[in-house]
Structures are given as C-alpha cells and as structure tokens.
N, C-alpha and C positions, 0 to 999 in steps of 0.2 A: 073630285069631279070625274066622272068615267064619260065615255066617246063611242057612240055605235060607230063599226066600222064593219061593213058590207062591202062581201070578196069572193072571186069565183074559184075554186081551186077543181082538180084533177076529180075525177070519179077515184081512182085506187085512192085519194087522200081520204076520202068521204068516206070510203068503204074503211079504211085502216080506221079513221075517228069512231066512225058506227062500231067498230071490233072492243076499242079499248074504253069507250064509255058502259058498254057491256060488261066487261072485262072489271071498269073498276069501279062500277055501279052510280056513274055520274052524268050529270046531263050534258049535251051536247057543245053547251054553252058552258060550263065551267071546264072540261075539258080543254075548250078550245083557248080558251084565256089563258088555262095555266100551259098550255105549250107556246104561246104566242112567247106569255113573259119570257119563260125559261128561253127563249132562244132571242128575245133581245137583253137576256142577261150576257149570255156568251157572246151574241154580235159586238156588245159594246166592250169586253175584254178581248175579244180580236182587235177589235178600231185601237183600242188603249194600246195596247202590245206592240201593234202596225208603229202608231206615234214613238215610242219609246225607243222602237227597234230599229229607227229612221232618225233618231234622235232629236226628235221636235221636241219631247216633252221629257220631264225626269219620270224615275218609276213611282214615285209620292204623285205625283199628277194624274197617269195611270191608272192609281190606285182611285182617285179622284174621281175620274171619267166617264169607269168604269162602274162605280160605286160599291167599292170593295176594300175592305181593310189591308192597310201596306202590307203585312205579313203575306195574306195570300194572296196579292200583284206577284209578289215575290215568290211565292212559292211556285205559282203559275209561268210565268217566266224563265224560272230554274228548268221547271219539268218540259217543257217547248225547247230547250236548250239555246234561249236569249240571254247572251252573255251579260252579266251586273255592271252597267255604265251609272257611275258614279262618283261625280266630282267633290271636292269643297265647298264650289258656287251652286251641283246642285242640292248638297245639303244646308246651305245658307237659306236659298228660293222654299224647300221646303217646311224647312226651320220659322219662317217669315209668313208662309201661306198658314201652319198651325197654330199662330198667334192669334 
C-alpha cells in the first residue's frame, strides 16, 4: 500500500532534484522516493546504533530495527567505532528472538 505525502522543501533542493533527474534520466517522482527511502534506511541505522550504544537494545535487535542483517549492524558499528557490547543474556534474548 503506498501514501501520497505532500512537502514543501528549499528552492536549491528543487533545483539539486531538477539536476539529477536530468542527470539520471528519471522522473521527478521516482527520484524523489528513492532518496526519501535511502535516507530512512540510514535514519533508522542511526536510531538502532543510538539504542545499542546507550545500551537499550542488543546489536541482534539493532540489526532488527534497523532492518538489516547482523553481519552488517556489525560491521557498521565496528566502522563508527561502537565498541561490541555483548553479554551471555544478550546472546540468550537473541538466541530466543531467532526461534
């Protein structure tokens, strides 16, 4: 199910979209989708990372959150320089959530 959402942004935004639909021979409207997502893919790996790093949530939850395979929570993590907090209990809780 898709959702109109109707938004007023900057004139230099408009002019940067007009550039790069040009640029990458697409309409106005699919450009603007695919940067919308790309940046609530990253918003919600900041949000995950924030939890993890504040130690609300394990990195398997993160990875969860996020919606992103454990391997790359983790390799994302590593590369930001968020130290691997990683108990017993939380490999029990994610051991538990996999079932």
């Amino acid at each position: 199910m898709e959702a109109i959402i109707t938004t007023r942004i900057p004139a230099e935004a408009a002019e940067a979209i007009g550039f790069f639909t040009r640029q990458e021979h697409l309409d106005r409207s699919t450009l603007v989708r695919q940067l919308l997502l790309s940046a609530l893919e990253e918003k919600k790996i900041e949000y995950a990372l924030q939890q993890y790093k504040e130690g609300e949530i394990t990195i398997g939850k993160a990875a969860e959150v996020a919606g992103v395979p454990l391997r790359k929570m983790m390799r994302i993590a590593s590369a930001q320089g968020i130290p691997f907090q990683y108990s017993v209990s939380d490999l029990e809780k994610d051991f538990k959530a996999a079932q």
